[in-house]
N, C-alpha and C positions, 0 to 999 in steps of 0.2 A: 838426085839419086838415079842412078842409070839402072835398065830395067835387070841387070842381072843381079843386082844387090837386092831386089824386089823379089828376084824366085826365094819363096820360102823353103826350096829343101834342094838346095844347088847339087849336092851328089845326085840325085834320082833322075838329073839331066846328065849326067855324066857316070855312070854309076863301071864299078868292079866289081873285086871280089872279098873287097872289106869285109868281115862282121858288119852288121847293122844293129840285127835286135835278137838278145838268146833269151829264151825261157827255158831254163831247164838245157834236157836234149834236144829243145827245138831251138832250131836258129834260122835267118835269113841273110845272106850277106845283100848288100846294095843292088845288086844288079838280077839277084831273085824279087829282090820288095820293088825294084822301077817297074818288074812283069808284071807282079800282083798287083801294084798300082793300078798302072794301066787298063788291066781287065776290069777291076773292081770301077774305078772311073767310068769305062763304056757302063759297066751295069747302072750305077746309080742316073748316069745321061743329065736331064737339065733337072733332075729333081733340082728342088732349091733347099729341102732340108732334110736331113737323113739321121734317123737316131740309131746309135751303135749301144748294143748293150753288151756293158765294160766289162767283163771278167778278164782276168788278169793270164791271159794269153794271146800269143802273138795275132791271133786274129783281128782282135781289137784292133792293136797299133796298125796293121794292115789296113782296116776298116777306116780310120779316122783318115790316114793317109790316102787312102782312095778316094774318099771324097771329098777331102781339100782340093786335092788334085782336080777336082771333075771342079769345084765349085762353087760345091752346097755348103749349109753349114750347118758342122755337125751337134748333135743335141747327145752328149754321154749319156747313159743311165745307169744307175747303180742296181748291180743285179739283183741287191738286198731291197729294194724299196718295195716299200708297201701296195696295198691295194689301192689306196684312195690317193697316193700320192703320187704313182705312177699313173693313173685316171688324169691327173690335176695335171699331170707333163706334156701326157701325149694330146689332149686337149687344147694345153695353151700352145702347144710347138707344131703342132699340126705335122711331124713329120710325112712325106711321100713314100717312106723304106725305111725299114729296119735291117739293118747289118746284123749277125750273131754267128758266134763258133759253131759246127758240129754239135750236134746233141742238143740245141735251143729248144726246150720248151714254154710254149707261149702262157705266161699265167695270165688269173682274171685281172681286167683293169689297162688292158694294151688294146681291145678293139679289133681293128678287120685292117689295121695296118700291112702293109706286102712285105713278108719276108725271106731275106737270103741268105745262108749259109756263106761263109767267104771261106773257100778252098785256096788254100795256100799252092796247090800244083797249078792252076790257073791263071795262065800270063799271056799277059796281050803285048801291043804293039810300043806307036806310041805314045807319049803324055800326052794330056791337051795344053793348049797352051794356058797361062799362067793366069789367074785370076784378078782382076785391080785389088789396091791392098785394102779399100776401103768396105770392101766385099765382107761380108758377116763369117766369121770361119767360126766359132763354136758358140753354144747359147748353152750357156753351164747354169745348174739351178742350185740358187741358195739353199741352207739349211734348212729355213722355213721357220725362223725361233718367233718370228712376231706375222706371223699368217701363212696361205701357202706359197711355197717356195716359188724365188720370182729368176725369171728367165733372165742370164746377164748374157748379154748380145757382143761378143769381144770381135772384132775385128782380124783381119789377118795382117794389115798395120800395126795393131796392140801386139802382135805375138811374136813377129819377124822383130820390130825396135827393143823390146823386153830382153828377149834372149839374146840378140846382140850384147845389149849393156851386161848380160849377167856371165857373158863368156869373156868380157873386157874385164870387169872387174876381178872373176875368179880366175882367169888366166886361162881358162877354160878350150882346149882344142879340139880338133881331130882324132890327138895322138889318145885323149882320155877313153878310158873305159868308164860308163858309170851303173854302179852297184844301186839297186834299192826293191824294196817291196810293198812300195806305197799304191794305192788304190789308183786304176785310171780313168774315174769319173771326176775327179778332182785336177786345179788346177797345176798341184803339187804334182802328181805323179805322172798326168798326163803332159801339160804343159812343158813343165820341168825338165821332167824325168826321161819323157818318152819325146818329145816333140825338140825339146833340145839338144841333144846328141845326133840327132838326123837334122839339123839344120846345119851343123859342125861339120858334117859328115863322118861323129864320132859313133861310138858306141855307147848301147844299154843292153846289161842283163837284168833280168827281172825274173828274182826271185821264187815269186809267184808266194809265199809265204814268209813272211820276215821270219828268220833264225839268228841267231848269233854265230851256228857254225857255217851256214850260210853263205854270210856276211865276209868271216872271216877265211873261209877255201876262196871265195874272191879277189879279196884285197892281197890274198898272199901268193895270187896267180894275176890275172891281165888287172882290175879293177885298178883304180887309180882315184875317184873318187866314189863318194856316200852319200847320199842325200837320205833322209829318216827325220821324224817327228820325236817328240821327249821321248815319248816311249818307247820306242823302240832303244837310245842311246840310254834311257834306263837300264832294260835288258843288258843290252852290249855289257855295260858296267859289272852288272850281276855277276854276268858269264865271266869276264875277262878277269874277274877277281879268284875264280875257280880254276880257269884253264890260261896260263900264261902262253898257251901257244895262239891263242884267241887276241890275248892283250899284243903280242909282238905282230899281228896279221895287220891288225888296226892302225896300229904304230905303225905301218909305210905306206899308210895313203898317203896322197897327195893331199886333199881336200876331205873335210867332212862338214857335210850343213846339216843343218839342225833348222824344221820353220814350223808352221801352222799352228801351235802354241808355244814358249816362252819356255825355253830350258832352265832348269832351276842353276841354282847357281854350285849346289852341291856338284850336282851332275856334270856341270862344266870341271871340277877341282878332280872330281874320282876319276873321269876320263882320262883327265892330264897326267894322274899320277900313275894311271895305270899304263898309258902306252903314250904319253910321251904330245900326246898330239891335243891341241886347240882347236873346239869346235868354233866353225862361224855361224852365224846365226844371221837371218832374211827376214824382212818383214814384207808380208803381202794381203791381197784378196782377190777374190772373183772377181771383184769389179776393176781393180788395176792391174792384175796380174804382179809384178814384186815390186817394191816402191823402196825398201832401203835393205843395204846388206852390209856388212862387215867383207871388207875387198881379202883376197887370198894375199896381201900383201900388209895387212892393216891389223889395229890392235884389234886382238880377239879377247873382249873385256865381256865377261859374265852378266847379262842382263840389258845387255845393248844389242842394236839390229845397224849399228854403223851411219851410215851419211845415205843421203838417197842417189840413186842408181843414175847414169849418165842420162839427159832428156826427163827426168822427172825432179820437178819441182813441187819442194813440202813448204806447207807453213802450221802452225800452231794457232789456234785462235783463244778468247777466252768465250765466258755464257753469252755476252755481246757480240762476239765475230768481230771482235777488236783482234788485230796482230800480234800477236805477242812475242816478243823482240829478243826477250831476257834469254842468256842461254846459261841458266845459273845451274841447272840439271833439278832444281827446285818447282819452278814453276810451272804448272797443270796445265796444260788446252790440247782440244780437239785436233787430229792430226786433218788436214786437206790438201789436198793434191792434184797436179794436173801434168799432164804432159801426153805423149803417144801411145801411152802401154793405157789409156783411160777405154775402158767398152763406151758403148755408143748409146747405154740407154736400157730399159730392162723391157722385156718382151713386152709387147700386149698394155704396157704400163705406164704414162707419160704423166702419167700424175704421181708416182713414185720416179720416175725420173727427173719430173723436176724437182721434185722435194730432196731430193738425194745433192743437186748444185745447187751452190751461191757462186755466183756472178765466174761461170765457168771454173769452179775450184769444185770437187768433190768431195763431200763430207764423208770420212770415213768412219764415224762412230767412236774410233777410236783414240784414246786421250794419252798424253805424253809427257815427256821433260825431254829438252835438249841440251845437253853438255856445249863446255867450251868451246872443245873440238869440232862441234858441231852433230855429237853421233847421241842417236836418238834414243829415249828408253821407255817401252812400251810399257803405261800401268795398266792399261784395260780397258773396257769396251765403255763409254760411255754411258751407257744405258744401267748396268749391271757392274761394272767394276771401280766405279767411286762412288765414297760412301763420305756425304756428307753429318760430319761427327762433331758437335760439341765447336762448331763454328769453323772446322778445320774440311779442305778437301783432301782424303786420303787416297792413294791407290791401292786396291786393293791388292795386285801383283809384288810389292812392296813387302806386304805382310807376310802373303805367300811365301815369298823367297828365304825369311827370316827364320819365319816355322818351320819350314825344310832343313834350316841349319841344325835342330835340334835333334839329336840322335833316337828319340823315340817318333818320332814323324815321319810315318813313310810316304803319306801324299796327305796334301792340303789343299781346300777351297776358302775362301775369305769372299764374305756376303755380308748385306747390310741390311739390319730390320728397324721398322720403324720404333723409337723410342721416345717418349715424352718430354725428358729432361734432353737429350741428346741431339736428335733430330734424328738420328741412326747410330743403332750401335753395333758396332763389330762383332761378327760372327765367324768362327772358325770351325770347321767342318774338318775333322782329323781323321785320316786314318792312322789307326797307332804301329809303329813297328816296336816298341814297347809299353810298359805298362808309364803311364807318366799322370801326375795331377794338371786338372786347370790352369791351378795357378801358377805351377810352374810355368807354364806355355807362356800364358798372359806377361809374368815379370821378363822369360827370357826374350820377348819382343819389345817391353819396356827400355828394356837392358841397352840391345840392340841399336835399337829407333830411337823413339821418344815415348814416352809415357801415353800421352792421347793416339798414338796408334797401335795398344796393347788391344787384344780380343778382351769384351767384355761378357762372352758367352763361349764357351768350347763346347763342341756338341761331337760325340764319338761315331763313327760311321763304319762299316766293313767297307766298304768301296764308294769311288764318287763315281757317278755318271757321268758317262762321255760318249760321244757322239764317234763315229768311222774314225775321226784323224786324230784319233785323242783328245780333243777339248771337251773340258769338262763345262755340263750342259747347268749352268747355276740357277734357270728358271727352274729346273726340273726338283735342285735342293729348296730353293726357299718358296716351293709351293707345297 
């Protein structure tokens, strides 16, 4: 690979007077963010890790940019995090500086860290030169569902080879604008969202708050593609069912993806009928950045996340870490994977990193069926989404999907409790969008499916818990 294929943001060595990045009324074209770079760069100097705290202004994206540039690697923070959990970040990440917008106020739990305001009128010379790839570029922290959130250490190899495969597959250019209002402490809106389109040398608007009118004054001016979570294409839905000038906006994307949970299969049918267009849908995480996607030229089928992505290789295991071969779309096992887009390892942590590989494949937690075709279909996390039932492994994603078909179901969770005769029995967590019986639920998944993956308990809820990107948090229901 020749070292210019290596520079991870090739416009900012060459830059104009492109759009770059708009918030709102603020924007930057290329050759303003190569200045801001640059300066931002000299400030950060040989720090080696720098944490930017993410609020959804161009600052940030400035911020992260700068110190890739310079070298460090950057540590996002979510500006909503707690006390004790921002304590537990800045402790394990040791950064040297904190980057933040105008207006940063320091809360408890951040310490005697050095902080600098990033002024966007502030432009220096020029870049330094370009980092090896094998160099640390972001240490993103997990959710923290099984202790405190562990430092995933990605690479700037994992992020230049990732987003190549994901602009080959979606077709993905320069010439795209992309729309969204996802979070940029995540690998979704940062990664993706924000770090993508500057390696393109395309564009991103951001939001700054998801809307549906938003959404659609975008796509029915420069925007071309959409990246958003279910929830958000929930909304769209809503909206687009109200305001036909909404649904025809949407209708000439280019592209729309859908990731970080599992779009229901409803949501996929209302979309299409409303404007016309097929979401795709990505499967990823922190620790590999995206590992399979539906290509912008491939079937866009309800409930699948497509083939995996160029340079990464999947396999399926079963409870032994036997292969499993079958590609019948029946058969359960663990997804693992390996290729360039894999982090290096989790902070601080080599006893969770190596518990996280078998024999250089990384265990993702999360459990699957492969089709014919080859294209994957996520049931859920390992741990929390198969529910062994009456001698049957179920996935719980499976169920979910089904219960959504029914017109009094406005959102479902499917959980597994321990039962004597059963070994666990199927629990459904409903929100109602009418009034509907149990048993109705129960037969019309019977109906559906098969019988032994009917819910044997429906429990009524006003809302499920979820976490920043939508996933619903199911330790927090079946505790």
């Amino acid at each position: 690979m020749g070292a210019a294929e290596q520079v991870l943001f090739p416009k900012l060595r060459e830059p104009d007077e492109r759009e770059a990045l708009r918030f709102g009324e603020r924007s930057l074209d290329y050759r303003e963010l190569a200045g801001v770079t640059a300066a931002l760069a000299e400030r950060v100097g040989r720090a080696r890790r720098v944490a930017v705290w993410a609020t959804s202004v161009p600052e940030t994206c400035a911020a992260v940019v700068g110190a890739l540039a310079a070298g460090a690697a950057v540590v996002p923070i979510n500006p909503k995090v707690g006390e004790r959990e921002l304590a537990h970040i800045v402790g394990d990440s040791r950064p040297e500086l904190l980057l933040v917008a105008p207006g940063f106020e320091a809360p408890e739990g951040l310490g005697d860290i050095p902080v600098h305001e990033v002024d966007l009128t502030v432009r220096g010379g020029e870049l330094p030169a370009e980092p090896d790839e094998e160099e640390a570029a972001l240490i993103v922290y997990t959710s923290g569902t099984t202790g405190p959130p562990k430092g995933v250490v990605l690479p700037r190899r994992a992020i230049r080879a990732n987003l190549d495969a994901l602009a080959e597959a979606w077709e993905w250019t320069a010439r795209d604008v992309l729309v969204h209002a996802l979070p940029l402490f995540h690998v979704h809106g940062l990664i993706l969202g924000t770090l993508g389109p500057l390696r393109l040398g395309g564009t991103v608007h951001h939001l700054g708050r998801f809307s549906s009118q938003g959404v659609a004054e975008e796509l029915s001016g420069p925007a071309t593609m959409m990246f958003g979570v279910p929830t958000m294409y929930h909304r769209l839905a809503d909206d687009a069912e109200k305001d036909p000038r909404i649904a025809e906006a949407v209708g000439g994307a280019r592209l729309l993806v859908s990731g970080s949970a599992a779009l229901p299969a409803v949501e996929h049918e209302r979309i299409e009928r409303l404007t016309g267009q097929r979401v795709v849908e990505r499967y990823g995480m922190s620790e590999t950045i995206m590992n399979c996607g539906v290509r912008a030229d491939g079937d866009r089928r309800p409930g699948y996340v497509g083939r995996p992505f160029a340079g990464v290789e999947l396999r399926l295991v079963d409870e032994q870490g036997a292969e499993i071969t079958e590609s019948d779309d029946e058969t359960v096992g663990e997804i693992l994977v390996r290729g360039p887009n894999l982090f290096t390892g989790y902070l601080n942590r080599p006893d969770a990193t190596e518990a996280a590989f078998t024999d250089g494949w990384f265990r993702t937690g999360d459990v699957a069926t492969r089709a014919a075709d080859g294209y994957i279909r996520i049931v859920g996390r390992r741990a929390t989404d198969i529910i062994k039932s009456g001698g049957y492994k179920i996935g719980a994603g499976e169920i979910e999907n089904a219960l959504l078909e029914h017109p009094a179901v406005a959102e479902v969770a499917v959980t597994g409790e321990a039962d004597p005769d059963l070994g666990e029995r199927i629990v459904a967590w409903v929100v109602q969008a009418a009034e509907v019986a149990e048993q109705e639920l129960a037969d019309h998944v019977a109906k559906l499916l098969t019988p032994h993956k009917r819910p044997r308990v429906v429990r009524f809820v006003e809302a499920l818990p979820r976490n920043e990107m939508g996933k619903v948090m199911k330790k927090a229901l079946a505790g």
